[in-house]
mmCIF file of the N, C-alpha and C atoms, coordinates in Angstrom:
data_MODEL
# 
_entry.id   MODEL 
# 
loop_
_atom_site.group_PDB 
_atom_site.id 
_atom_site.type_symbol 
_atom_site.label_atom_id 
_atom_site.label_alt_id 
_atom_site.label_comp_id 
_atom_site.label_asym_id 
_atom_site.label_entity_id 
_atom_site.label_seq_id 
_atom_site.pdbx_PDB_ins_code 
_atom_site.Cartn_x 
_atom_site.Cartn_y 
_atom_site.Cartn_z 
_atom_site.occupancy 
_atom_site.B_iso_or_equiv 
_atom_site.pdbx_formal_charge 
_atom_site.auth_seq_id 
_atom_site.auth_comp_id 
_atom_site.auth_asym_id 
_atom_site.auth_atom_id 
_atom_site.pdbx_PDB_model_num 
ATOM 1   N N  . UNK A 1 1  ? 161.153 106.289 68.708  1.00 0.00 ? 1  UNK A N  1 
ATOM 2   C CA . UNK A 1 1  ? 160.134 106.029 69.698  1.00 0.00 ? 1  UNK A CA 1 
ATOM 3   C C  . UNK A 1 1  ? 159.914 104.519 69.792  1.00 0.00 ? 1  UNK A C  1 
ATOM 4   N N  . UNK A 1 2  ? 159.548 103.760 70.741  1.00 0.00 ? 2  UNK A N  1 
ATOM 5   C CA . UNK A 1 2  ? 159.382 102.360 71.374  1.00 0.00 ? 2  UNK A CA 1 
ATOM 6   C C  . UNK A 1 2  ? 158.253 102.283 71.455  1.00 0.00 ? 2  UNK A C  1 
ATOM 7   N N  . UNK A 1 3  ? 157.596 101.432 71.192  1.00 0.00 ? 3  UNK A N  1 
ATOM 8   C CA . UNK A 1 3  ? 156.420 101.477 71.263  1.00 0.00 ? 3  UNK A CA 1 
ATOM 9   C C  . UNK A 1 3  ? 156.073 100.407 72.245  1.00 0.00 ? 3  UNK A C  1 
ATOM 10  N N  . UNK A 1 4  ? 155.214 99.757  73.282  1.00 0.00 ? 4  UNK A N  1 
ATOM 11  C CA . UNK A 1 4  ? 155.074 99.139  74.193  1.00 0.00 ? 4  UNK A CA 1 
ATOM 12  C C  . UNK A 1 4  ? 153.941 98.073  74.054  1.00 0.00 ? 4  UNK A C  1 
ATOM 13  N N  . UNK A 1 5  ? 153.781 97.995  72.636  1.00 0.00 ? 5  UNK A N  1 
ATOM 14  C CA . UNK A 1 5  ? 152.408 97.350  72.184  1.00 0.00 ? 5  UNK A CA 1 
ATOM 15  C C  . UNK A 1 5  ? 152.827 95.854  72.423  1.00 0.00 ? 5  UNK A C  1 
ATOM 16  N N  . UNK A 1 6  ? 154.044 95.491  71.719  1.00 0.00 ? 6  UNK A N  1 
ATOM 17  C CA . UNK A 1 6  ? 154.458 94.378  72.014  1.00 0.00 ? 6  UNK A CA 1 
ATOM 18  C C  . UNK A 1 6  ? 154.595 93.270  73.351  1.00 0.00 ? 6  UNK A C  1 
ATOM 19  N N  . UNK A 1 7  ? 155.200 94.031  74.367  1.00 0.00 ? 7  UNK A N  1 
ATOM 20  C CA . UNK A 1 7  ? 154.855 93.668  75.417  1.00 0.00 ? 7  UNK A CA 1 
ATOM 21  C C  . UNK A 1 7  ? 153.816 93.400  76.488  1.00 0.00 ? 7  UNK A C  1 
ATOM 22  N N  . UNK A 1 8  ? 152.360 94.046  75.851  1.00 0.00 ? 8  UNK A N  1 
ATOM 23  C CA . UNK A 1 8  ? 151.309 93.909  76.765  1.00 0.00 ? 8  UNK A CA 1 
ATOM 24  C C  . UNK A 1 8  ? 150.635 93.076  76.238  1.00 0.00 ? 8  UNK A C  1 
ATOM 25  N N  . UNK A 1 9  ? 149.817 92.355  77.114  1.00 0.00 ? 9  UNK A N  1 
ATOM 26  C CA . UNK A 1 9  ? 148.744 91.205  76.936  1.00 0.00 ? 9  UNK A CA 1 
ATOM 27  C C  . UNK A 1 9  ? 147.972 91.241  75.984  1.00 0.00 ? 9  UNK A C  1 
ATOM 28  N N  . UNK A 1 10 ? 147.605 90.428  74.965  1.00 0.00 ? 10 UNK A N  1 
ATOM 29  C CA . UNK A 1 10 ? 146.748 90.387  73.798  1.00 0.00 ? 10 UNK A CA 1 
ATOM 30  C C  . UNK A 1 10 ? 145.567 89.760  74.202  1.00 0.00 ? 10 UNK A C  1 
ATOM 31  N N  . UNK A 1 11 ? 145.569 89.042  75.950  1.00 0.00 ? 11 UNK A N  1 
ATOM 32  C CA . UNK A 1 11 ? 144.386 88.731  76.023  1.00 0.00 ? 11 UNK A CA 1 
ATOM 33  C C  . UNK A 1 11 ? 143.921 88.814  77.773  1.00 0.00 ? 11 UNK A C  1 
ATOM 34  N N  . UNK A 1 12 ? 143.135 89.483  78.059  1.00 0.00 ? 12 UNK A N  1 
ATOM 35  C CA . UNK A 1 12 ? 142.386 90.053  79.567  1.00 0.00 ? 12 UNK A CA 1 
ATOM 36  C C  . UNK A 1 12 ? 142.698 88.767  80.526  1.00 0.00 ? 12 UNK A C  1 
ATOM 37  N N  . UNK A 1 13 ? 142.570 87.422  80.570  1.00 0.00 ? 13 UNK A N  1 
ATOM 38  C CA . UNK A 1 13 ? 142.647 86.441  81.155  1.00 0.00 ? 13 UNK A CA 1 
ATOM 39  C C  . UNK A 1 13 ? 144.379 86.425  81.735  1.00 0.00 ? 13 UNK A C  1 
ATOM 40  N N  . UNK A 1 14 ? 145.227 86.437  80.983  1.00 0.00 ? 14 UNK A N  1 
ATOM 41  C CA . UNK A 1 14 ? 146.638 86.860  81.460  1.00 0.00 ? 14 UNK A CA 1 
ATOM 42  C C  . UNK A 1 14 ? 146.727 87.449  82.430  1.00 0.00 ? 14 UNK A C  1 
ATOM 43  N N  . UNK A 1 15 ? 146.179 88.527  81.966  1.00 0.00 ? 15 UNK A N  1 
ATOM 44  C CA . UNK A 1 15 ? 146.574 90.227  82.656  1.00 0.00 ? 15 UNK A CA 1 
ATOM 45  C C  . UNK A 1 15 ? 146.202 89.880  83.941  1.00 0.00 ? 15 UNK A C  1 
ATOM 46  N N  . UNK A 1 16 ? 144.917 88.682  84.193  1.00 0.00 ? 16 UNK A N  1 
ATOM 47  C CA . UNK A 1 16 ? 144.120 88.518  85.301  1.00 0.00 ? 16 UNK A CA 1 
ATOM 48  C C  . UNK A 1 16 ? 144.721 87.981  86.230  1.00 0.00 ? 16 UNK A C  1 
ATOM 49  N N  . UNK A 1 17 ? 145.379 86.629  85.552  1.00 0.00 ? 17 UNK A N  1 
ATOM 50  C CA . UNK A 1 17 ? 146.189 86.043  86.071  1.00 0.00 ? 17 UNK A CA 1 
ATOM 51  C C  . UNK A 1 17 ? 147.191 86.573  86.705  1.00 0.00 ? 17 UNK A C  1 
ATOM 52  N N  . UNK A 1 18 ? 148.499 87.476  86.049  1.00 0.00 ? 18 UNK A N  1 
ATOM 53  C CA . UNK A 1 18 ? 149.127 88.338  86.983  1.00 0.00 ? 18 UNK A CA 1 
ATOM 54  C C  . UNK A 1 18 ? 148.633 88.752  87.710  1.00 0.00 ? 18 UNK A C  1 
ATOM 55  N N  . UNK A 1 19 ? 147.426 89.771  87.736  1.00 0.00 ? 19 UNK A N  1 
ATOM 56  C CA . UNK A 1 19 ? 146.973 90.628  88.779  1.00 0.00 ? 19 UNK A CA 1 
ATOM 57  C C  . UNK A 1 19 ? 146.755 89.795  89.938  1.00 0.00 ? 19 UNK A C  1 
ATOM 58  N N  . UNK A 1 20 ? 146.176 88.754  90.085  1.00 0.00 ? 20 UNK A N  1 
ATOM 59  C CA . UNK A 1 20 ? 146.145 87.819  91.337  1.00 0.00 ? 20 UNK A CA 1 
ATOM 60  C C  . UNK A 1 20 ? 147.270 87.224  91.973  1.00 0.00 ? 20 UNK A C  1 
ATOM 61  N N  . UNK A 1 21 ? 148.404 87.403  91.038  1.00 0.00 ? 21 UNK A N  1 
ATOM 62  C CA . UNK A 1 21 ? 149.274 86.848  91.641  1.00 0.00 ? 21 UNK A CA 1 
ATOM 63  C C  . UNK A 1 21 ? 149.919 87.636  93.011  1.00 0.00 ? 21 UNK A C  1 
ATOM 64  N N  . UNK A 1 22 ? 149.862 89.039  92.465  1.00 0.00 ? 22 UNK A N  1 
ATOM 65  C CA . UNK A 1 22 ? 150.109 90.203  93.446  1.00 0.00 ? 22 UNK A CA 1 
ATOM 66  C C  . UNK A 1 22 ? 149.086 90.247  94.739  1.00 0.00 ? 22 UNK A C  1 
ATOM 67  N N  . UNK A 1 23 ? 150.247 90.224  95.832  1.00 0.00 ? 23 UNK A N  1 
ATOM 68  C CA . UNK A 1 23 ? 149.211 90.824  96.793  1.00 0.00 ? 23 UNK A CA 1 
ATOM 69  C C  . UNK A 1 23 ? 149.625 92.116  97.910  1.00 0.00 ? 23 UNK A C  1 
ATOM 70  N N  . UNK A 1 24 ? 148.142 92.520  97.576  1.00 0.00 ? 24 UNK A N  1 
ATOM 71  C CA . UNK A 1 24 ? 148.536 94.100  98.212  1.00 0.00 ? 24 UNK A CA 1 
ATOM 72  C C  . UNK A 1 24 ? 147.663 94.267  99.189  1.00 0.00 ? 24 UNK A C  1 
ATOM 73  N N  . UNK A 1 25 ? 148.267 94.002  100.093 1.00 0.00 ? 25 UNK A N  1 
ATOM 74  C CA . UNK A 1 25 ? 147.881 94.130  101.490 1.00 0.00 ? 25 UNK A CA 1 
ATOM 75  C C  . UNK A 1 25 ? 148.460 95.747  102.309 1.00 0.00 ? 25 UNK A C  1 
ATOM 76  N N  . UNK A 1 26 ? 147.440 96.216  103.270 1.00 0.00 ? 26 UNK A N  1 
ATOM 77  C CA . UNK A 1 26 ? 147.924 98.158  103.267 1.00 0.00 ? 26 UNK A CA 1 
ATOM 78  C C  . UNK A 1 26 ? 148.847 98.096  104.338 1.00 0.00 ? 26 UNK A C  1 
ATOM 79  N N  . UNK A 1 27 ? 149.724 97.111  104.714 1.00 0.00 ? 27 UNK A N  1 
ATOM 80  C CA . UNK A 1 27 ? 150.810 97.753  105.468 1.00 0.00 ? 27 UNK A CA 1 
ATOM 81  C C  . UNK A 1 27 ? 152.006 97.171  105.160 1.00 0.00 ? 27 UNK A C  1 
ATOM 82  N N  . UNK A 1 28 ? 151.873 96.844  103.510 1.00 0.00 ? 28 UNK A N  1 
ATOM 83  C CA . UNK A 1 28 ? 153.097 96.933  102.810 1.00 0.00 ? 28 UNK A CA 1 
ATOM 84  C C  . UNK A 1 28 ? 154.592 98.070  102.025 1.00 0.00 ? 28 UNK A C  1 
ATOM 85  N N  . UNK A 1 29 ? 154.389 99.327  102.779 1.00 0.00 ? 29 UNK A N  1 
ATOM 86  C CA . UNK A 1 29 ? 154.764 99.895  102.670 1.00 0.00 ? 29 UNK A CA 1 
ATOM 87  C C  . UNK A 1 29 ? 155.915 100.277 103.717 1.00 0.00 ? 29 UNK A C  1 
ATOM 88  N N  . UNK A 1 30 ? 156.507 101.026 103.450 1.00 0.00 ? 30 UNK A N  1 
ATOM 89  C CA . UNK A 1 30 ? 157.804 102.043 103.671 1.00 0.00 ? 30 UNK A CA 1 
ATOM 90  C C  . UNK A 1 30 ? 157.309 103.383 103.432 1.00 0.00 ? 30 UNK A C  1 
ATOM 91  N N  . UNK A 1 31 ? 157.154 104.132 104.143 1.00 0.00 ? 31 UNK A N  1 
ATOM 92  C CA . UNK A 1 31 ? 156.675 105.637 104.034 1.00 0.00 ? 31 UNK A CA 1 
ATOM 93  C C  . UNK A 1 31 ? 158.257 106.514 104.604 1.00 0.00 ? 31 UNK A C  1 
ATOM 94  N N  . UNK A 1 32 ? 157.945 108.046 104.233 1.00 0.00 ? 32 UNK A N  1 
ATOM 95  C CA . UNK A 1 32 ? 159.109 108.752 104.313 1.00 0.00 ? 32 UNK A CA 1 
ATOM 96  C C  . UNK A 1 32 ? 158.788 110.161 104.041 1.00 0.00 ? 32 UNK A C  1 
ATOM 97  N N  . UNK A 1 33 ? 158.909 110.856 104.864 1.00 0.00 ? 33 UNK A N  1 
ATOM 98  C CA . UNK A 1 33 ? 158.854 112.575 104.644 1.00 0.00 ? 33 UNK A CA 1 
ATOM 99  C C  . UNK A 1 33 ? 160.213 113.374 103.976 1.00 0.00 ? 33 UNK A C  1 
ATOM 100 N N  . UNK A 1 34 ? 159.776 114.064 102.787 1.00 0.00 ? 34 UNK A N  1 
ATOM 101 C CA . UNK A 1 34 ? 161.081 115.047 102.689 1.00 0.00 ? 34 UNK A CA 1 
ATOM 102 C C  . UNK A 1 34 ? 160.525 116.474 102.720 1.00 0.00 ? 34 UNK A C  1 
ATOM 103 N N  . UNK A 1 35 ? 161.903 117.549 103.203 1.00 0.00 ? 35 UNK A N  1 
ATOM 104 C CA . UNK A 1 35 ? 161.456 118.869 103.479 1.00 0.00 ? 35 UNK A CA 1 
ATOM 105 C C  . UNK A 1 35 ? 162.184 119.785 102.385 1.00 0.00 ? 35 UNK A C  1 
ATOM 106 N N  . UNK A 1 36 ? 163.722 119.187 102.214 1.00 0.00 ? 36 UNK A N  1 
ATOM 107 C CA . UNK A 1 36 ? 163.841 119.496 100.506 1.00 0.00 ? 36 UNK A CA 1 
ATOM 108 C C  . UNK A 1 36 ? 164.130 119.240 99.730  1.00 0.00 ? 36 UNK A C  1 
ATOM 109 N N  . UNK A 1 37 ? 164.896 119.641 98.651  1.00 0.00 ? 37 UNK A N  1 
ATOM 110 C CA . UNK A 1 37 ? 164.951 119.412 97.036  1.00 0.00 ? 37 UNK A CA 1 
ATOM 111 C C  . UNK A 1 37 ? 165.811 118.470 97.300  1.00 0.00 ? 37 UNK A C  1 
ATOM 112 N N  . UNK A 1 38 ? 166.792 117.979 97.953  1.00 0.00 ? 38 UNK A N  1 
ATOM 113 C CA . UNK A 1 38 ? 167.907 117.008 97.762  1.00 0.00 ? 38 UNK A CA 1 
ATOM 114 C C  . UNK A 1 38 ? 167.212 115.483 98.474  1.00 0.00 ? 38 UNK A C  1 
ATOM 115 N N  . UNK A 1 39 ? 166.455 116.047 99.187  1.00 0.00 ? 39 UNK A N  1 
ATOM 116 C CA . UNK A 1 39 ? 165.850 114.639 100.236 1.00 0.00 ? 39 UNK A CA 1 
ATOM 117 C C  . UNK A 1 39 ? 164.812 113.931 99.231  1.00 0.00 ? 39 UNK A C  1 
ATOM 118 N N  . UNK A 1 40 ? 164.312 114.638 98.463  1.00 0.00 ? 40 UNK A N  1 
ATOM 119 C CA . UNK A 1 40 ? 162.675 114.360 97.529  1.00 0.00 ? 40 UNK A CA 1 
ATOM 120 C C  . UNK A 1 40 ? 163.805 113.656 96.404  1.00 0.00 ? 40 UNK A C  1 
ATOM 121 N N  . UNK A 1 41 ? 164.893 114.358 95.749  1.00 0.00 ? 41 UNK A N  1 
ATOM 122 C CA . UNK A 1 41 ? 165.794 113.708 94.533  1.00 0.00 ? 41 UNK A CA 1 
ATOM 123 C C  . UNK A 1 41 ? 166.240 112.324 95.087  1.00 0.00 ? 41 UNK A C  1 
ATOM 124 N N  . UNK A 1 42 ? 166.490 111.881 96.728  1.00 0.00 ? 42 UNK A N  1 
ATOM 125 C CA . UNK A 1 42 ? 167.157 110.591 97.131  1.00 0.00 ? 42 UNK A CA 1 
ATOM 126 C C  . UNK A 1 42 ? 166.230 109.708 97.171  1.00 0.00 ? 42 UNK A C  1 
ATOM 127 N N  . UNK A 1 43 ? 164.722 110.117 97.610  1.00 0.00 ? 43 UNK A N  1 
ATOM 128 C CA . UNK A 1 43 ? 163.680 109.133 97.702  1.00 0.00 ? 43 UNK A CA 1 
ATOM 129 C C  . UNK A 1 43 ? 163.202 108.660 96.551  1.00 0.00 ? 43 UNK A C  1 
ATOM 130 N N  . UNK A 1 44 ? 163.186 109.664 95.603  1.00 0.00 ? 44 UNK A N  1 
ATOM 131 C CA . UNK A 1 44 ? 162.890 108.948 93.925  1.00 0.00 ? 44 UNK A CA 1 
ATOM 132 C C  . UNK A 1 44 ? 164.079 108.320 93.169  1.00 0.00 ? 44 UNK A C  1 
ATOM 133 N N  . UNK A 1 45 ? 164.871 108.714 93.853  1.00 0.00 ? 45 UNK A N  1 
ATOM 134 C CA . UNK A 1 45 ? 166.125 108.074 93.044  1.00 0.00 ? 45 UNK A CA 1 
ATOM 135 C C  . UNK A 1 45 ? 165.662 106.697 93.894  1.00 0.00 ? 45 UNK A C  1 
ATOM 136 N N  . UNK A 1 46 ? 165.903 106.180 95.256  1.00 0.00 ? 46 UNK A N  1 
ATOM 137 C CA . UNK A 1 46 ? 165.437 104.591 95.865  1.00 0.00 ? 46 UNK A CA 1 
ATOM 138 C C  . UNK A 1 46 ? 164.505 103.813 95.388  1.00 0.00 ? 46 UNK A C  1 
ATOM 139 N N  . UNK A 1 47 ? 163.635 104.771 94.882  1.00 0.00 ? 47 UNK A N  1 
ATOM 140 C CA . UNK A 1 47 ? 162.470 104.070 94.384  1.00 0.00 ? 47 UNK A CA 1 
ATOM 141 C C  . UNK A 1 47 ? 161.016 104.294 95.157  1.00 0.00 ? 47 UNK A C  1 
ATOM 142 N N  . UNK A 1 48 ? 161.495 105.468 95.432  1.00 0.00 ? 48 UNK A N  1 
ATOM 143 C CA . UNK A 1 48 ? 159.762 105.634 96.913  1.00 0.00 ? 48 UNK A CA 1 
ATOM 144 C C  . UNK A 1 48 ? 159.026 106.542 95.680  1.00 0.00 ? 48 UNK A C  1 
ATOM 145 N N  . UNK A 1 49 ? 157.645 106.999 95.749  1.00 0.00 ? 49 UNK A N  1 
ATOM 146 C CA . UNK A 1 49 ? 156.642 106.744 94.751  1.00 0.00 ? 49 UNK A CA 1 
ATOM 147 C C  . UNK A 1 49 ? 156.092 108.296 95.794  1.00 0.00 ? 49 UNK A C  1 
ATOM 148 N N  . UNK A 1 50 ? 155.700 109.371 94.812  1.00 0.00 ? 50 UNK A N  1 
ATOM 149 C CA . UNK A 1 50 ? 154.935 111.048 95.225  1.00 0.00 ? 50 UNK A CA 1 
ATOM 150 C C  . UNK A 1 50 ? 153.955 110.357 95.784  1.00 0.00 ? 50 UNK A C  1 
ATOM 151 N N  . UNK A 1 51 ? 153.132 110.830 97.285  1.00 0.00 ? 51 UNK A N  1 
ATOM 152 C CA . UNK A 1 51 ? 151.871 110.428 97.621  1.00 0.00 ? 51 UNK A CA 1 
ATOM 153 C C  . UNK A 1 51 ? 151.138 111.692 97.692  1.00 0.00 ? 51 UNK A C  1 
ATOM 154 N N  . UNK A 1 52 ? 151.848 112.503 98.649  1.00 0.00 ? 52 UNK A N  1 
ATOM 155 C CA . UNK A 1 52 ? 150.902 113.763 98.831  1.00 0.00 ? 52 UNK A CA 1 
ATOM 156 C C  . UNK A 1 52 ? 151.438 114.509 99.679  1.00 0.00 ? 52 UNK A C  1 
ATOM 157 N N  . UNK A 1 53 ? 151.379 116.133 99.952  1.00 0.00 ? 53 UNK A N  1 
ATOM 158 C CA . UNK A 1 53 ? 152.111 116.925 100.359 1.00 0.00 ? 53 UNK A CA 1 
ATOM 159 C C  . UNK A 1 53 ? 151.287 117.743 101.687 1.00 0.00 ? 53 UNK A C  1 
ATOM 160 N N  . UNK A 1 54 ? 151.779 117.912 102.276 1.00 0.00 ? 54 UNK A N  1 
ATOM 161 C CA . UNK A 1 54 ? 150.898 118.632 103.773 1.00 0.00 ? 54 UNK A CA 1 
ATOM 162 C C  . UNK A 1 54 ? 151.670 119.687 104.202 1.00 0.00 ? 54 UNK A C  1 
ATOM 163 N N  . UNK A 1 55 ? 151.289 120.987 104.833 1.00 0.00 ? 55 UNK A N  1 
ATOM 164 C CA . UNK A 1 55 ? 152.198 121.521 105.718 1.00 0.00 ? 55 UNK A CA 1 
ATOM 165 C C  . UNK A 1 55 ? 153.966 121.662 105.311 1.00 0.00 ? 55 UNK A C  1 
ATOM 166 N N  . UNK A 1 56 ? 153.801 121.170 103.500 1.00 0.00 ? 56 UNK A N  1 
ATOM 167 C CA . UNK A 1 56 ? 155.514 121.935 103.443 1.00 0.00 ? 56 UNK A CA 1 
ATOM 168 C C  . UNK A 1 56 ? 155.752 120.727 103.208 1.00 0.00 ? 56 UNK A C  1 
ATOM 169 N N  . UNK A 1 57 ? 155.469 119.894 103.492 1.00 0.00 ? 57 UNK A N  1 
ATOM 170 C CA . UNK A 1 57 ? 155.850 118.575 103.910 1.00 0.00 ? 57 UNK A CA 1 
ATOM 171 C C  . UNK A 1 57 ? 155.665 117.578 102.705 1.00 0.00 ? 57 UNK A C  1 
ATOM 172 N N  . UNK A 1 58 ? 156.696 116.760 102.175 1.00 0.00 ? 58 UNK A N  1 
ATOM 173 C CA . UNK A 1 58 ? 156.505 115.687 100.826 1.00 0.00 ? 58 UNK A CA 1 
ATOM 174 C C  . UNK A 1 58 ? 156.557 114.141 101.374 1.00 0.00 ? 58 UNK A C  1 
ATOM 175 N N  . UNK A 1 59 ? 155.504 113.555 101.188 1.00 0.00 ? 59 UNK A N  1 
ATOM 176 C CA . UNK A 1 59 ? 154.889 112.095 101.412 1.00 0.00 ? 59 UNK A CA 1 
ATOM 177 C C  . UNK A 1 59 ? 155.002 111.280 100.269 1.00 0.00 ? 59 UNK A C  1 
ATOM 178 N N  . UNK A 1 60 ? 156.181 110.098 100.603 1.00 0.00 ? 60 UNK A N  1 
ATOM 179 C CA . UNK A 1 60 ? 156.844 109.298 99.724  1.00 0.00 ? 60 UNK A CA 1 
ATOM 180 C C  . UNK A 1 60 ? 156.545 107.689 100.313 1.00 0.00 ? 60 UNK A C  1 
ATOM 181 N N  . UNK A 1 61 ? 156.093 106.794 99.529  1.00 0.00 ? 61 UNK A N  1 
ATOM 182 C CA . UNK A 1 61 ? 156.081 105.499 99.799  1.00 0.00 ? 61 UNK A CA 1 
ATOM 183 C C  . UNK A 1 61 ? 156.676 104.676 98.949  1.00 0.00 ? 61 UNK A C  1 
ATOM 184 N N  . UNK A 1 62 ? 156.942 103.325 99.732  1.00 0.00 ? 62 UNK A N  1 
ATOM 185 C CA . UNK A 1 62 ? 157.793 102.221 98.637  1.00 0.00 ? 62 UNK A CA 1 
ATOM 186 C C  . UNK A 1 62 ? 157.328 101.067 99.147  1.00 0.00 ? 62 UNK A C  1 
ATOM 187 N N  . UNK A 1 63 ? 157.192 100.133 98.615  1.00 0.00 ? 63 UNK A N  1 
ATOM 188 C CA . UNK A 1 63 ? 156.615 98.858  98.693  1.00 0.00 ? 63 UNK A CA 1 
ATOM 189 C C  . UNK A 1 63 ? 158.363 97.973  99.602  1.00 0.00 ? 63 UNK A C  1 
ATOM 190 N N  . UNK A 1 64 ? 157.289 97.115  100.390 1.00 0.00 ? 64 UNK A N  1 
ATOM 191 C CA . UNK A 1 64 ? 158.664 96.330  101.374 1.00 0.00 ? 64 UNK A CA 1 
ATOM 192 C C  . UNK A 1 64 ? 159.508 95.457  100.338 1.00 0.00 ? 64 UNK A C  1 
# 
């Protein structure tokens, strides 16, 4: 087992610092519908992220 302790911030001011560096503005995305099992396996394999499901329907996003 790996443990992940090492890599995270030992101090809140860092962490802060990254976090500002990011900016997330809401129409940074790539959105994408899948209807089945092979379309949902290609979008997570790209890197698009589960949002939410409607009507049958699977709602996938990815950052630009």
């Amino acid at each position: 087992m790996v443990s992940i302790a090492p890599y995270s911030h030992k101090n809140i001011k860092y962490t802060l610092k990254y976090t500002q560096l990011v900016n997330f503005q809401d129409g940074d995305y790539i959105f994408k519908v899948a209807r089945k099992p092979e379309e949902i396996k290609e979008l997570i394999e790209a890197g698009f992220e589960y949002v939410t499901d409607q009507n049958g329907l699977k709602f996938f996003r990815k950052r630009k």
